[in-house]
C-alpha positions as CSV (number, residue, x, y, z in Angstrom):
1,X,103.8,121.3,208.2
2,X,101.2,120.2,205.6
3,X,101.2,124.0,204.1
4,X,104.8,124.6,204.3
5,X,104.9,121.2,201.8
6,X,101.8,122.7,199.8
7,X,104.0,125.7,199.9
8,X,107.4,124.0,198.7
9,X,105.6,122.1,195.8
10,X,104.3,125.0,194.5
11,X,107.4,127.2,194.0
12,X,108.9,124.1,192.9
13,X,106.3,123.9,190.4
14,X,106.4,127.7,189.5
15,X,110.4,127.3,189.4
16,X,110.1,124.3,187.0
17,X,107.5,125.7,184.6
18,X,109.5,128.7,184.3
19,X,112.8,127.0,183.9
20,X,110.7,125.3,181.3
21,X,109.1,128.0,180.1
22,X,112.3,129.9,180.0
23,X,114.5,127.4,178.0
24,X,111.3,126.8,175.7
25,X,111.9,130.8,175.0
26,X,115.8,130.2,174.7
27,X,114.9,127.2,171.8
28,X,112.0,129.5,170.1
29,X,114.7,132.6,170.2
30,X,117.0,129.9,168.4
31,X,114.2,129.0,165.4
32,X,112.9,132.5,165.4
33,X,115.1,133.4,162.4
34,X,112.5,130.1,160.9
35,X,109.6,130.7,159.4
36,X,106.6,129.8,161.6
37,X,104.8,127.1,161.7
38,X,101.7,127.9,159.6
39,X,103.3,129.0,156.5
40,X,102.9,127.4,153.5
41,X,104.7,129.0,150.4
42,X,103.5,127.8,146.8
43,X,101.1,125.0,149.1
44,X,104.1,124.0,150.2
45,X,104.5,123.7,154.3
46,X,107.5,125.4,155.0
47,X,106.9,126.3,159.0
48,X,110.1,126.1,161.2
49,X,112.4,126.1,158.1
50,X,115.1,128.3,157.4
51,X,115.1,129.9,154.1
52,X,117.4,127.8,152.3
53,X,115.6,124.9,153.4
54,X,112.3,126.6,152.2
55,X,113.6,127.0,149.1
56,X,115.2,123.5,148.6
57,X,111.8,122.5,149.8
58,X,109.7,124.2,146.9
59,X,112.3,123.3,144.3
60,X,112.2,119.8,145.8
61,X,108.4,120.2,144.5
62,X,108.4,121.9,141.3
63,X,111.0,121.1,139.8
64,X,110.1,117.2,140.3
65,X,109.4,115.9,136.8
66,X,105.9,115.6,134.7
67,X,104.8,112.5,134.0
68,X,103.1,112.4,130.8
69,X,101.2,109.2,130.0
70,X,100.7,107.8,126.3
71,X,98.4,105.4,126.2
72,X,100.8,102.8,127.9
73,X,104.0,104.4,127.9
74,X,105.3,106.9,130.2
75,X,107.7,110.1,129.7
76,X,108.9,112.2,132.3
77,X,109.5,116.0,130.9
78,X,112.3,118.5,132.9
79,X,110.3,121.4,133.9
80,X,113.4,123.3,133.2
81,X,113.4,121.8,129.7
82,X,110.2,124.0,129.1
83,X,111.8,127.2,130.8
84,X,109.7,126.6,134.1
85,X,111.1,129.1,136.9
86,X,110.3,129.5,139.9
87,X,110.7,133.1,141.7
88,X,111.8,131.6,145.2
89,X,113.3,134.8,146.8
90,X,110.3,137.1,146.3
91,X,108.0,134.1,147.7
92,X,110.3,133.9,150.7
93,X,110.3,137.7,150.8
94,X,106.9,137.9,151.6
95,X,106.9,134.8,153.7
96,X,109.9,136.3,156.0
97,X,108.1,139.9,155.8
98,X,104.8,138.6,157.2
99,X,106.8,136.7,160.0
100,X,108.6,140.1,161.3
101,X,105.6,141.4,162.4
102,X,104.5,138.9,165.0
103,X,105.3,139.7,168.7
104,X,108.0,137.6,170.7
105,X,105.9,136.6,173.3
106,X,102.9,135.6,170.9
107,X,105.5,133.9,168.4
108,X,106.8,131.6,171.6
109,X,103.2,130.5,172.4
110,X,102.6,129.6,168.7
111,X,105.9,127.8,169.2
112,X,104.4,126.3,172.6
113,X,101.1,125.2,171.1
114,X,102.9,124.1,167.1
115,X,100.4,126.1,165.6
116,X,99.9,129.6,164.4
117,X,97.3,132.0,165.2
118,X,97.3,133.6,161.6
119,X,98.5,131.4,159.0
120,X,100.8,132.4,156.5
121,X,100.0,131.7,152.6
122,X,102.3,133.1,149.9
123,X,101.2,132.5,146.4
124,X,103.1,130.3,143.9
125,X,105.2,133.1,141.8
126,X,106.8,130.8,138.8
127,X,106.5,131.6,134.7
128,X,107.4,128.8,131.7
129,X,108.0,129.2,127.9
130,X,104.9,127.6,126.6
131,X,106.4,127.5,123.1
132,X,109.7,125.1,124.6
133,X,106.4,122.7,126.4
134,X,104.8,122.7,123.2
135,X,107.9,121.3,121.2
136,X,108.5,118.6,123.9
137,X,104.7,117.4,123.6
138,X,105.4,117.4,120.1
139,X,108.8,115.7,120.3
140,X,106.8,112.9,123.0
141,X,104.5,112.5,120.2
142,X,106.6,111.9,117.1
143,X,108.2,109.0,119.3
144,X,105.4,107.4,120.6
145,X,102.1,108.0,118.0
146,X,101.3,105.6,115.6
147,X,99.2,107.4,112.7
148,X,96.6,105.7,111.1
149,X,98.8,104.3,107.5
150,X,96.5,103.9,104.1
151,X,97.4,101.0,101.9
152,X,100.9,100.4,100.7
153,X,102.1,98.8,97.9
154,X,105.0,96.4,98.7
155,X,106.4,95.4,95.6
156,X,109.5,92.1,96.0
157,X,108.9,92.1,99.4
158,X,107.0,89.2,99.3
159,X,103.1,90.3,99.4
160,X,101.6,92.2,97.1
161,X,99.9,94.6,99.5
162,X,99.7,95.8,103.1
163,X,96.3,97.1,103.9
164,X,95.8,100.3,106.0
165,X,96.6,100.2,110.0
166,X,94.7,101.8,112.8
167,X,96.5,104.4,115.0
168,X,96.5,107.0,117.1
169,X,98.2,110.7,117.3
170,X,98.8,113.0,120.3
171,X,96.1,116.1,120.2
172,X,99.1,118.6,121.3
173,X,96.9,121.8,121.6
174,X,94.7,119.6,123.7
175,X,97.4,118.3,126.1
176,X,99.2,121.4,126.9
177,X,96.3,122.9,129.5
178,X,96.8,120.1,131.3
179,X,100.3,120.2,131.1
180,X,100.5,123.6,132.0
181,X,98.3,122.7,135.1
182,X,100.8,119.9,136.4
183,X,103.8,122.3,136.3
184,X,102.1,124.2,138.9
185,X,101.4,121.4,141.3
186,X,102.9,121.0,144.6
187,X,101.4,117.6,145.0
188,X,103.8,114.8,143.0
189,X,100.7,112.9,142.8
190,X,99.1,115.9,140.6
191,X,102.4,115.6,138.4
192,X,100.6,112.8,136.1
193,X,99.1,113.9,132.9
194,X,97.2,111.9,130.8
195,X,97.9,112.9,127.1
196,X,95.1,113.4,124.7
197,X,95.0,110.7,122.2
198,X,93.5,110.7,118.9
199,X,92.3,107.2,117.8
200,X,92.7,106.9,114.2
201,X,90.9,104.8,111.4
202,X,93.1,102.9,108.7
203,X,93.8,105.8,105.8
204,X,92.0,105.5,102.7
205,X,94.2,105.1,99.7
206,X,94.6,108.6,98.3
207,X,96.9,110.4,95.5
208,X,99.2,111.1,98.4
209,X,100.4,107.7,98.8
210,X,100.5,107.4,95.5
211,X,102.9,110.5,95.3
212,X,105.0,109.5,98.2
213,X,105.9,106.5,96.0
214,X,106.6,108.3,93.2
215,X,108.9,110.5,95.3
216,X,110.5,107.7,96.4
217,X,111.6,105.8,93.6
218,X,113.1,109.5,92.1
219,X,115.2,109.7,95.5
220,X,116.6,106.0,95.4
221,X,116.7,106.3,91.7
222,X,116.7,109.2,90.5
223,X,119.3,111.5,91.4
224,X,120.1,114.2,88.8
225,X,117.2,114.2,86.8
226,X,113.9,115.7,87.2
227,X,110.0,114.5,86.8
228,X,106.9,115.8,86.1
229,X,104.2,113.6,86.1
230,X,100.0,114.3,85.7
231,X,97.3,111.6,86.3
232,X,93.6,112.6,86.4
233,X,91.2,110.0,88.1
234,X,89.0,110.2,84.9
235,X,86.1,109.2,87.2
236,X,86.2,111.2,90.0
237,X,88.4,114.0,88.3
238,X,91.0,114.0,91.1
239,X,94.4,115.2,89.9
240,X,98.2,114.2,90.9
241,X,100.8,117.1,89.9
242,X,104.2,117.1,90.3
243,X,105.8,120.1,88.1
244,X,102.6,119.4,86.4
245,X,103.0,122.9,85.1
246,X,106.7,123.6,83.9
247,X,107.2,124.3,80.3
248,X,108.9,121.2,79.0
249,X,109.6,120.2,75.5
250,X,106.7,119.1,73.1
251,X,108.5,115.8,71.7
252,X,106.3,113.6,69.7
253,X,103.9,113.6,72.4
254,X,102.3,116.9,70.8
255,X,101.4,114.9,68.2
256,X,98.2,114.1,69.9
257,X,96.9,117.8,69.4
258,X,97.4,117.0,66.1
259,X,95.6,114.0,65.8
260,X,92.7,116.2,67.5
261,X,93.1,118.7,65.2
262,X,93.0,116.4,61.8
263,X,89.8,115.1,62.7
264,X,88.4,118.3,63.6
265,X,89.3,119.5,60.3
266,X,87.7,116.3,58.6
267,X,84.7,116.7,56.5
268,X,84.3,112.7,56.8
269,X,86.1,109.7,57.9
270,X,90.1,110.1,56.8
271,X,90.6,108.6,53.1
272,X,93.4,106.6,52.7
273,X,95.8,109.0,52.3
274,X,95.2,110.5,55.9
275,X,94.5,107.1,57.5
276,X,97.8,106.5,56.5
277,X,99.8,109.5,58.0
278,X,97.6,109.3,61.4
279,X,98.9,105.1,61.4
280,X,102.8,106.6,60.3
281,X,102.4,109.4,63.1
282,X,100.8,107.6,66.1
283,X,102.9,104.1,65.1
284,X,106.3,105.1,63.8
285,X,106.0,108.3,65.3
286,X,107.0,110.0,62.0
287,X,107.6,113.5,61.8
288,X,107.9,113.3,58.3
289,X,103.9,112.3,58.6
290,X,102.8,114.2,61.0
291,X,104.0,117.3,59.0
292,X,102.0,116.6,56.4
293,X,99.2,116.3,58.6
294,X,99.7,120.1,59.6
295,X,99.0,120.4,55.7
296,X,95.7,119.2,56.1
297,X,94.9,120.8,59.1
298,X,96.2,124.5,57.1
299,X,94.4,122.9,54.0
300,X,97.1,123.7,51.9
301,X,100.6,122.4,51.5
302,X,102.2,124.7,54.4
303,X,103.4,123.3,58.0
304,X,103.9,126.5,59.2
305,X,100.3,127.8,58.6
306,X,99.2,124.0,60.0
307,X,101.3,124.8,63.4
308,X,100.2,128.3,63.4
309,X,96.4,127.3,63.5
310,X,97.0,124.3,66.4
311,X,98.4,126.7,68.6
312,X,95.4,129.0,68.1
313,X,93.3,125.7,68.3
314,X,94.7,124.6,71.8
315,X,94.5,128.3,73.1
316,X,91.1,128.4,72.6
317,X,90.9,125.0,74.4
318,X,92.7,126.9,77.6
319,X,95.8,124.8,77.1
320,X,97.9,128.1,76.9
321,X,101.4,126.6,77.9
322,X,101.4,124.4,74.6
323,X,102.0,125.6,71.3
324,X,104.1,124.6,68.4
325,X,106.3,127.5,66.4
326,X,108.1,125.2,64.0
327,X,107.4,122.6,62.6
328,X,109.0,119.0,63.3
329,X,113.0,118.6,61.7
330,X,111.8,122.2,60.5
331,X,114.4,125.4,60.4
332,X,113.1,128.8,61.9
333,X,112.1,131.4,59.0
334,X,111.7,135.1,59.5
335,X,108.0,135.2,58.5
336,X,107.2,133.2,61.2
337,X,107.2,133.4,65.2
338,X,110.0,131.2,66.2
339,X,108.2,130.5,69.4
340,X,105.6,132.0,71.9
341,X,105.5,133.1,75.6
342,X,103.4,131.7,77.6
343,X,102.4,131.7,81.2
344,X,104.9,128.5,82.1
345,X,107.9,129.8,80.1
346,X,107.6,133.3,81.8
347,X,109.5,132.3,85.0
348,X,113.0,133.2,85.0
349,X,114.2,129.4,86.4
350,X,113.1,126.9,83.5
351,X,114.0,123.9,85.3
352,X,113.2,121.4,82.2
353,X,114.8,123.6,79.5
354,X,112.3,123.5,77.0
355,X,112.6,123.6,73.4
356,X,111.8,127.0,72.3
357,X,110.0,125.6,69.4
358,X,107.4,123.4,70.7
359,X,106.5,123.2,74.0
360,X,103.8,122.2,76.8
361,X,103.0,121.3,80.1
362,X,102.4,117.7,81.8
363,X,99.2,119.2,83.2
364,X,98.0,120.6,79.5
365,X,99.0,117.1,77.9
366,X,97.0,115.2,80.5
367,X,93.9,117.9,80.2
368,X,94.1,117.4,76.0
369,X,94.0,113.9,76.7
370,X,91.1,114.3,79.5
371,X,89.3,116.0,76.5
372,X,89.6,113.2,74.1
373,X,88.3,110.9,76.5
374,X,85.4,112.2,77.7
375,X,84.7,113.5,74.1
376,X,84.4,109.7,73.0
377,X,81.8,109.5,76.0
378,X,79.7,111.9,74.8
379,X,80.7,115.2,76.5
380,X,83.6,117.8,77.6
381,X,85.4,120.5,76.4
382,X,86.1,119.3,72.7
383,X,82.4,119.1,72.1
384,X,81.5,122.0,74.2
385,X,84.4,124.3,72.3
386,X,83.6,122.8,68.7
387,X,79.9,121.4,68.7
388,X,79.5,119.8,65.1
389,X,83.0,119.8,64.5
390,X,84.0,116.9,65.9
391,X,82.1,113.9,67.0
392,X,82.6,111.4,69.8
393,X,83.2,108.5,66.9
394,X,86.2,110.9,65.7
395,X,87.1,110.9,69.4
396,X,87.2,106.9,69.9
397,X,89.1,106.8,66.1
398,X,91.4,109.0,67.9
399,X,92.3,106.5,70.9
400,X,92.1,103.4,69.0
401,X,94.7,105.0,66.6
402,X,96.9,105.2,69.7
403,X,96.5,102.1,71.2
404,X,97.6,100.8,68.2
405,X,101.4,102.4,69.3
406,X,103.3,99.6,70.6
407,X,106.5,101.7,70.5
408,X,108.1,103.7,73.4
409,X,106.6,101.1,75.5
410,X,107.0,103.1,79.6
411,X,103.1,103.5,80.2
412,X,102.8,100.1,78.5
413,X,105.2,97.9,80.0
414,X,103.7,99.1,83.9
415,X,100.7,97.6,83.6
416,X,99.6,94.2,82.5
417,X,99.4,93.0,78.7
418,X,95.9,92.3,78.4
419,X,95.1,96.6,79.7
420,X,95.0,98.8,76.9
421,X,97.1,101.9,76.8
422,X,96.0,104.6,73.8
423,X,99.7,106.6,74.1
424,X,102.2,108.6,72.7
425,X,105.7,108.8,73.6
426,X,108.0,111.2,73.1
427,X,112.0,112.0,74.0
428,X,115.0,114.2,72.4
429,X,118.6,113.8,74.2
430,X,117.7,114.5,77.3
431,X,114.0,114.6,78.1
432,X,112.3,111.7,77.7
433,X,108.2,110.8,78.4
434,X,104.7,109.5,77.9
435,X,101.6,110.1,77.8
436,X,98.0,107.6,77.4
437,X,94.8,107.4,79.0
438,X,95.0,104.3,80.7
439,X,91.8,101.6,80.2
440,X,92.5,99.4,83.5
441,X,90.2,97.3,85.0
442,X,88.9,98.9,87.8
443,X,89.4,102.4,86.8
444,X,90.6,104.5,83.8
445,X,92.7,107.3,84.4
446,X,95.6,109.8,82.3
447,X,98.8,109.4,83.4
448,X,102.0,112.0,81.5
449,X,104.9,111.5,82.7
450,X,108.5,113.0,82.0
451,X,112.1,112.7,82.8
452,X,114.5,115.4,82.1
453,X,118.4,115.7,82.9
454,X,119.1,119.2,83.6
455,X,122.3,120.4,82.3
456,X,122.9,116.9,80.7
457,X,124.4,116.2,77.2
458,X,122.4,113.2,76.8
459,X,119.6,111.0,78.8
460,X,120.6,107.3,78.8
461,X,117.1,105.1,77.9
462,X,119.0,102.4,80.4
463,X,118.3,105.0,83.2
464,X,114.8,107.1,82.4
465,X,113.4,103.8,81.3
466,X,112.5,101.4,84.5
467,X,112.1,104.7,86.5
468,X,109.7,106.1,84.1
469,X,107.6,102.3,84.1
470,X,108.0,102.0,87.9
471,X,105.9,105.4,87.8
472,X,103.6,103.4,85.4
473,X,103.4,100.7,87.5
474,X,103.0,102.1,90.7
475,X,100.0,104.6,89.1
476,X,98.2,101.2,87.7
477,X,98.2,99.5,91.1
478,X,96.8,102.7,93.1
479,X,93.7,102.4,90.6
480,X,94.0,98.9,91.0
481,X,95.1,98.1,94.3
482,X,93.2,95.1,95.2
483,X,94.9,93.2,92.2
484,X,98.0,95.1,92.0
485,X,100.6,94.5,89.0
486,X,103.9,92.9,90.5
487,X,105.8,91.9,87.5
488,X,109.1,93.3,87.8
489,X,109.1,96.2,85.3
490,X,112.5,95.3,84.2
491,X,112.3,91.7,83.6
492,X,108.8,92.5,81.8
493,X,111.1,94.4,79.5
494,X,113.5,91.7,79.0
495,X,110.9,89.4,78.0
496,X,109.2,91.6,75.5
497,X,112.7,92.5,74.0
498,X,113.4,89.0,73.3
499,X,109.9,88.1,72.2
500,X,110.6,90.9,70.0
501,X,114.2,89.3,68.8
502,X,112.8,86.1,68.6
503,X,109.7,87.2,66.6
504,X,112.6,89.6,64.3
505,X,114.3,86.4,63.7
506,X,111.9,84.7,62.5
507,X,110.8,86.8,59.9
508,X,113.8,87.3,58.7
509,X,114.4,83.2,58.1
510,X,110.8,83.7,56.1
511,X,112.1,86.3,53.8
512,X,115.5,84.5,53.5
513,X,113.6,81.2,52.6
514,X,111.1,82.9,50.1
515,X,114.1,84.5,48.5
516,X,115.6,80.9,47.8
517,X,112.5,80.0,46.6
518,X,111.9,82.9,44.1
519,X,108.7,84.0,45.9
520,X,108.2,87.4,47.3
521,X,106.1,87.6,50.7
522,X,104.7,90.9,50.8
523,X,104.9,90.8,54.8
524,X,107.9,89.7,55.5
525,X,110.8,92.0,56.1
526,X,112.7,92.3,53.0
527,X,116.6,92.7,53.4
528,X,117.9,96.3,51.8
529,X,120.2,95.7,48.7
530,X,123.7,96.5,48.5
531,X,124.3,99.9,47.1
C-alpha cells in the first residue's frame, strides 16, 4: 500500500513538473521572438524585450538630454540639436543575429534559470556633428559668461567711473571632450557635465575701450559721416587708429610741417618779421602768412618752390602720404605738379575725398607731431634726420607757438581749462579736424582727429563739433581716468561762447567810450569806417 502511494506521488510529481515544464516551454516559445535575457545593447539591458521595445529602450537613454552645468546655472542641450544619431537597427541586428543561434532547449533553461549562459553585448553604434555641439556650447556661453569688463567711463549717468568687474568665460574647446563623453552615456546620472570655467580678473584699461567709445558715439551720433582719429600714448608709444591711414585733405592742420620746416631753415631765433607770420599762421590760421612762410623756407619769394621742398622734407621724415602741390588759396600752374601719388591715395575707394592739392594722413599728422614732441625732449626722428639743424629749444618754440591757438577750440574744449593743448585745427566744407599733443596731468599723448561727410555739399560745425570734442573728451579721461573730465562738452562750449560775447562786448564799450573821449586805445577793437 505504502509503495503503491510512493508510486502515485511520484508520477504525480513527474506529471506536474512536466505539465510545468511543458507550459514553462509554451511561455519561453511565446518570448522566444525576445531577446534573451543577458543582452545588453549600447549598456543598455534589453533581455526579454522585443525589438521595438529595445529600441524605445536605448532611445529612452540617449536621447535623454545633457546637462551642462555653469557655475550655478543649469542647461539642458537636445542631443539631436548637435546631430547625435543613434544606429538602432544595425545594433539590434547583431543583437537578434547572436540570439538565432542558441538551441531551443538551452534557450528555455536560460529562460528557467533568468540568466544566460553567454551574454550578449552589442556595441553602442551612434555618430554627432561636433561642429552643431560646438555652436550650442558656444551659444550656452554667450548667455551665461560674465567676462572680466575694464573701466568704463559713465559720463551723465551719475558717477564719473565704473571700475573693472571680475568674470568668468566658458573654455569651449575644453568642455566639448567631456561633452562628447556624456552623449555616449547610457547612465542619466553620467548625463551631467560640468563646464570649464575661466575665472577672469577685472580688464585693465586699454586703447580698446577707449575705441569702443569712440565707435560709439559715431553710431549714436554720427550717421553719415566718417572719422579718423590717431592718439599715440607718448609714453609708452601705444597707438589708437581708426582710418588712421586714408588720404584726407591737408586743411590748415599741415601748417604744422611748416612750422617744422621754418625753424629748420632758421639760422637763429625768428626776427620779427617771421615771429610774426608763425603768431598769424598758428593763431589766425592765415594762409596768407603761412605762404609767406613757404618763402622763407624756398629762401626766395616763391610758394611753390617753399611747398615743393616740404614735401621732399616730410618724405625724407617717412611721412609719405603728406605732401602739399599748391600752395594755400593758390591756382594750379603747368610748371608745377598739381599733386603727388602716394601710397594712401593709390586705392581706388578714397573714402575721405581728399583734396588733390594737399593731403595727409591722421597717422602721419600724429607721427609729425610725435616728432616735435619728443624733439623738445631731447631726441627722435627730427634730430636723428637733421642733427644740427634744428634744436630741441626750436622744438618747444614750436609747441608753445601752438598752444597759443585758442581758435578751432575741439581738442580744447574736451579737456579741462587749466591742461594745455599745443594744436592746430583745420576744416574746408565738409571735412573738418584737429590735431595737438595733449599736456594732461597724468599723461601726455597726440590725439588727430577728423570728420568728413562723404558725398556732402557742406559739414554743419553744429554737427562735427560736440562729436569731434566728445572724442577729445573721452581720449583725455582714458589717460586720466582716475580724475576723469565730466563737463558736458556742449555746455562747456556755451559757456566759453558767451565768455567770449561778453568779453567782445566789453571791448567794444572801451573803444566806443575812448572814441567820445578823443583817445585812441591801441588794444581795443577799433570799429571799421564807413566806406
Amino acid at each position: 500500500m505504502l509503495k503503491a502511494i510512493q508510486r502515485f506521488l511520484i508520477i504525480t510529481l513527474l506529471v506536474v513538473g512536466l505539465l510545468f515544464l511543458g507550459y514553462q516551454a509554451f511561455l519561453y516559445s511565446l518570448v522566444r521572438e525576445k531577446l534573451p535575457t543577458a543582452t545588453m545593447v549600447a549598456a543598455v539591458n534589453v533581455g526579454g524585450m522585443s525589438r521595438e521595445e529595445a529600441a524605445a529602450a536605448i532611445n529612452e537613454r540617449y536621447l535623454a538630454p545633457i546637462t551642462l552645468h555653469h557655475l550655478e546655472e543649469q542647461v539642458d542641450i537636445n542631443p539631436q540639436d548637435v546631430g547625435f544619431n543613434l544606429d538602432v537597427e544595425t545594433m539590434l541586428d547583431e543583437a537578434e543575429a547572436a540570439r538565432g543561434e542558441v538551441p531551443f532547449w538551452e534557450g528555455l533553461v536560460e529562460y528557467l534559470l533568468k540568466q544566460s549562459f553567454d551574454a550578449t553585448n552589442v556595441q553602442l553604434i551612434a555618430g554627432y556633428d561636433q561642429a552643431a555641439l560646438r555652436a550650442q556650447l558656444a551659444n550656452v556661453a554667450s548667455f551665461l559668461d560674465k567676462p572680466a569688463t575694464a573701466p568704463q567711463l559713465l559720463l551723465g549717468a551719475g558717477s564719473n567711473y565704473q571700475p573693472g568687474e571680475a568674470g568668468y568665460v566658458t573654455d569651449v574647446e575644453a568642455s566639448l571632450p567631456a561633452v562628447e563623453m556624456a552623449l555616449y552615456q547610457a547612465d542619466l546620472a553620467k548625463r551631467q557635465v560640468d563646464l570649464v570655467i575661466e575665472m577672469q580678473e577685472p580688464a585693465e584699461l586699454n586703447m580698446d575701450v577707449l575705441r569702443t567709445q569712440i565707435e560709439q558715439v559715431m553710431a549714436n551720433d554720427g550717421q553719415g559721416l566718417l572719422a579718423s582719429v590717431f592718439i599715440i600714448d607718448l609714453e609708452t608709444g601705444e597707438e589708437l587708429a581708426i582710418n588712421a591711414t586714408n588720404a584726407i585733405s591737408g586743411l590748415s592742420i599741415l601748417k604744422i610741417a611748416i612750422f617744422v620746416e621754418t625753424y629748420r631753415k632758421l639760422d637763429g631765433p625768428p626776427n620779427e618779421y617771421v615771429q610774426g607770420l608763425l603768431f598769424d599762421t598758428a593763431v589766425q590760421s592765415s594762409n596768407f602768412g603761412a605762404n609767406l612762410l613757404l618763402h622763407e623756407i624756398a629762401g626766395e619769394p616763391n610758394t611753390y618752390l617753399g611747398a615743393e621742398l616740404l614735401t621732399e622734407s616730410l618724405h625724407r621724415l617717412g611721412l609719405v602720404n603728406t605732401f602739399m602741390a599748391i600752395p594755400y588759396d593758390a591756382a594750379e600752374v603747368a610748371t608745377r605738379p598739381s599733386t603727388y601719388p602716394t601710397p594712401a591715395n593709390a586705392t581706388a575707394d578714397l573714402i575721405f575725398e581728399p583734396d588733390t592739392a594737399r593731403q595727409t594722413t591722421a597717422e602721419d599728422i600724429g607721427t609729425l607731431l610725435s616728432m616735435i614732441y619728443h624733439c623738445a625732449n631731447g631726441g627722435g626722428a627730427l634730430l636723428a634726420v637733421y642733427p644740427g639743424e634744428l634744436t630741441p629749444q626750436e622744438c618747444q618754440a614750436i609747441i608753445d607757438l601752438m598752444v597759443l591757438n585758442d581758435e578751432g577750440n575741439l581738442i580744447r574744449f574736451g579737456v579741462p581749462e587749466t591742461t594745455a593743448v599745443s594744436h592746430k585745427h583745420g576744416w574746408d566744407e565738409v571735412t573738418h579736424g584737429d590735431a595737438g599733443i595733449v599736456f594732461s596731468p597724468n599723461r601726455d599723448y597726440v590725439m588727430v582727429e577728423y570728420l568728413h561727410f562723404p558725398g556732402g555739399d557742406f559739414l554743419l560745425h553744429d554737427f562735427s563739433f560736440p562729436i569731434l570734442r566728445q572724442f577729445a573728451q573721452l581720449t583725455y579721461n582714458y589717460f586720466n581716468f582716475a580724475e576723469p573730465y565730466t563737463e558736458n562738452v556742449v555746455d562747456r562750449a556755451l559757456r566759453e561762447a558767451a565768455v567770449r560775447e561778453a568779453a567782445a562786448a566789453e571791448a567794444a564799450a572801451a573803444a566806443a567810450a575812448a572814441a567820445e573821449e578823443g583817445v585812441v586805445d591801441e588794444t581795443a577793437v577799433t570799429p571799421t569806417p564807413a566806406p
